[in-house]
Structures are given as structure tokens and as C-alpha cells.
C-alpha positions in Angstrom: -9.9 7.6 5.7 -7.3 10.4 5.6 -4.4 8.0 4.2 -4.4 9.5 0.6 -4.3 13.1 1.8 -1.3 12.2 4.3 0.3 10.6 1.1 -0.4 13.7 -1.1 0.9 16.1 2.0 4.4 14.4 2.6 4.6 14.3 -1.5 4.3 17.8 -1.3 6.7 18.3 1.7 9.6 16.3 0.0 9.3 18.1 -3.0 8.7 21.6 -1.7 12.2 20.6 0.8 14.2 19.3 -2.4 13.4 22.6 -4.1 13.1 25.2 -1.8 15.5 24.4 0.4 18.0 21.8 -1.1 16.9 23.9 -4.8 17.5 20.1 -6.4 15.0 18.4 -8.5 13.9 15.3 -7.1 12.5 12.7 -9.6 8.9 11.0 -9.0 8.2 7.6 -10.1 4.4 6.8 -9.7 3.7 3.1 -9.8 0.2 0.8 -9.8 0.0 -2.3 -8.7 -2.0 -3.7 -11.4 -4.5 -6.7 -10.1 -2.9 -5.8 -6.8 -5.6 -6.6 -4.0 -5.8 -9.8 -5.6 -2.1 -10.7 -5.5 -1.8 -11.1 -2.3 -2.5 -14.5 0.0 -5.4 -13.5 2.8 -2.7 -15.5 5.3 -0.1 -12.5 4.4 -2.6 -10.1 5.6 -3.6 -12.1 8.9 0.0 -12.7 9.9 0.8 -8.6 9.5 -2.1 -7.5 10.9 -1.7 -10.2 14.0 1.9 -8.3 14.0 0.7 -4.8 13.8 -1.9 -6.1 16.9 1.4 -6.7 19.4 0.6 -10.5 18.6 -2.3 -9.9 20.3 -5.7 -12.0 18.7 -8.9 -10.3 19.4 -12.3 -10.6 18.0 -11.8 -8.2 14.9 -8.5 -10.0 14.1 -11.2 -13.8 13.8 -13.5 -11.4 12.3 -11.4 -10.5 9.2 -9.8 -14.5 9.4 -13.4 -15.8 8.9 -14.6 -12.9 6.2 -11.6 -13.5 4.3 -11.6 -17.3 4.6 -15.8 -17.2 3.1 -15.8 -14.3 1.1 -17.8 -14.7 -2.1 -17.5 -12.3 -5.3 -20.6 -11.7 -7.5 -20.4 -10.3 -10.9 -23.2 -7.9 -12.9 -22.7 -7.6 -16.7 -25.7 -5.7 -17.7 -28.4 -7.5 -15.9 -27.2 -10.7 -15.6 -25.8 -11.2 -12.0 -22.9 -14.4 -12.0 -21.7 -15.8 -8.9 -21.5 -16.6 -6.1 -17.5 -16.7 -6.3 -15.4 -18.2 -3.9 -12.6 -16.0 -3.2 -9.3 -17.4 -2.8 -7.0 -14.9 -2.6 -6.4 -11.2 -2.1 -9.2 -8.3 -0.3 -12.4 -7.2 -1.3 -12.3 -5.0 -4.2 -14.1 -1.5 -3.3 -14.3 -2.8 0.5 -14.1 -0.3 3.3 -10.7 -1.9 4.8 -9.3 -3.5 1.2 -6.9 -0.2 1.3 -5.5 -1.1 5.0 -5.5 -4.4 4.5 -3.5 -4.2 1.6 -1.1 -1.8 3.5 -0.1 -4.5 5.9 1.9 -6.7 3.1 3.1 -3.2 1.0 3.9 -2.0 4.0 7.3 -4.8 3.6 8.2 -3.2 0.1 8.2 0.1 1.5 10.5 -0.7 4.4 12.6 -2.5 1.6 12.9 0.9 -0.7 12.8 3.0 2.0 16.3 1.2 3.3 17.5 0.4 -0.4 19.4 4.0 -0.5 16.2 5.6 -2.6 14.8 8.7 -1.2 15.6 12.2 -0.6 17.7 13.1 3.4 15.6 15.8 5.0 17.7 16.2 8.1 17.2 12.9 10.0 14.2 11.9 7.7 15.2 10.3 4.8 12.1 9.7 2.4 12.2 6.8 -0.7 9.1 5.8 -1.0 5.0 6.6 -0.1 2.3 4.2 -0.2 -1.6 4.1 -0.2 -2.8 0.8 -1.0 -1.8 -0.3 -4.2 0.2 3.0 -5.7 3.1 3.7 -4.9 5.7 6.9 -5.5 10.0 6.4 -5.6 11.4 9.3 -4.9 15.3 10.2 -5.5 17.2 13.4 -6.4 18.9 11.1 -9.2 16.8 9.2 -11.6 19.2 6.7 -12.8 18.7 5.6 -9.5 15.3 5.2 -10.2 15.7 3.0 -13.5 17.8 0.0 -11.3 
């Protein structure tokens, strides 16, 4: 997908608007998630994504519900293969939709920084935070802010 090149163009735009235009320095705080497609309950990422659907259950939604609920994890450590797995928790690591699926629940912590009085105003924008998966960037023109 195209989500880490949208991230990388509105970083860009909020910096280039705090310094060209505003001519403030605005403070970047990059954060990873460590271990963070496994932190997160598969029923988290049903409920959202039955959310983001208009509450709406179709055919993909039982799709990812039953590849979620019997996904198994196998492990190579030079050539011995370990496993099956039962997974328990979290998204497929490396899988196509792990990213978007992922999204759905971090999409709740960037609503919350986004609204916590972070970010930079860019008219009737205001910009605090930008996700892709599992990284995330603050953003604020004052870095104490940053540190609380």
C-alpha cells in the first residue's frame, strides 16, 4: 500500500508549514511499538474493523474472524522448522493486512493525541500525531510538551 508514503508526505507538509511559513521549529518524536502486532487482542481488531464497516458484517469481516481465531505460527532456526503455534493474540507478522489491521486499534491512540493539545494548527488542521502501523511520530512546536 501507499500508507507509509502518505505518512512521509504530511510529515513533510507539517514541517515544511512550521518552517516556511510559521518559520518555528517543530519537534519530532518518532516512536516503535516494540512487540506491537502482538499486543493487541484479535477481538480489538474485529470490533474496529466491524466499526470502520458501518456495523455492517460481510464475508471478509468472517474471513479475517475465522483466520485470526486458527492462525498458526511456525518458526525456522536454521533448518529446523518448530510449530505449528497457536496464535493467541495480535496479527500476522509480515502479513499483507497486519499493517491495517493494526491501524484499526492505533487508530484510538491517535485520536487521543491528536485531541490531547499536541500538534502543530495549520489553519483549521491541527496535526499531533501520524501513524503507520506500529510507528508513530508526536509532533509539537514545544518539546516540553512532548516529554509529559
Amino acid at each position: 500500500g501507499s500508507s507509509h508514503e502518505l505518512a512521509a508526505l504530511l510529515l513533510t507538509e507539517v514541517i515544511c508549514y512550521a518552517t516556511l511559513t510559521l518559520g518555528i521549529a517543530l519537534w519530532v518524536l518518532l516512536l516503535d511499538k516494540q512487540s506491537a502486532f502482538d499486543s493487541v487482542l484479535k477481538e480489538h481488531i474485529l470490533s474496529e474493523a466491524y466499526t470502520a464497516a458501518g456495523y455492517q458484517a460481510d464475508q471478509s469481516l468472517l474471513y479475517m474472524a475465522n483466520r485470526l481465531a486458527t492462525r498458526r505460527t511456525y518458526l525456522q532456526f536454521s533448518s529446523t522448522l518448530m510449530g505449528p503455534i497457536l496464535d493467541r493474540r495480535g496479527v500476522e507478522q509480515g502479513g499483507v493486512n497486519s499493517g491495517d489491521q493494526f491501524q484499526l486499534v492505533n487508530n484510538v491512540e491517535l485520536n487521543v493525541t491528536n485531541k490531547a493539545g499536541l500538534g502543530l494548527n495549520m489553519g483549521e488542521t491541527s496535526v499531533g500525531s501520524i501513524g503507520v502501523a506500529d510507528d508513530v511520530a508526536l509532533l509539537s512546536p514545544d518539546p516540553h510538551v512532548l516529554c509529559g
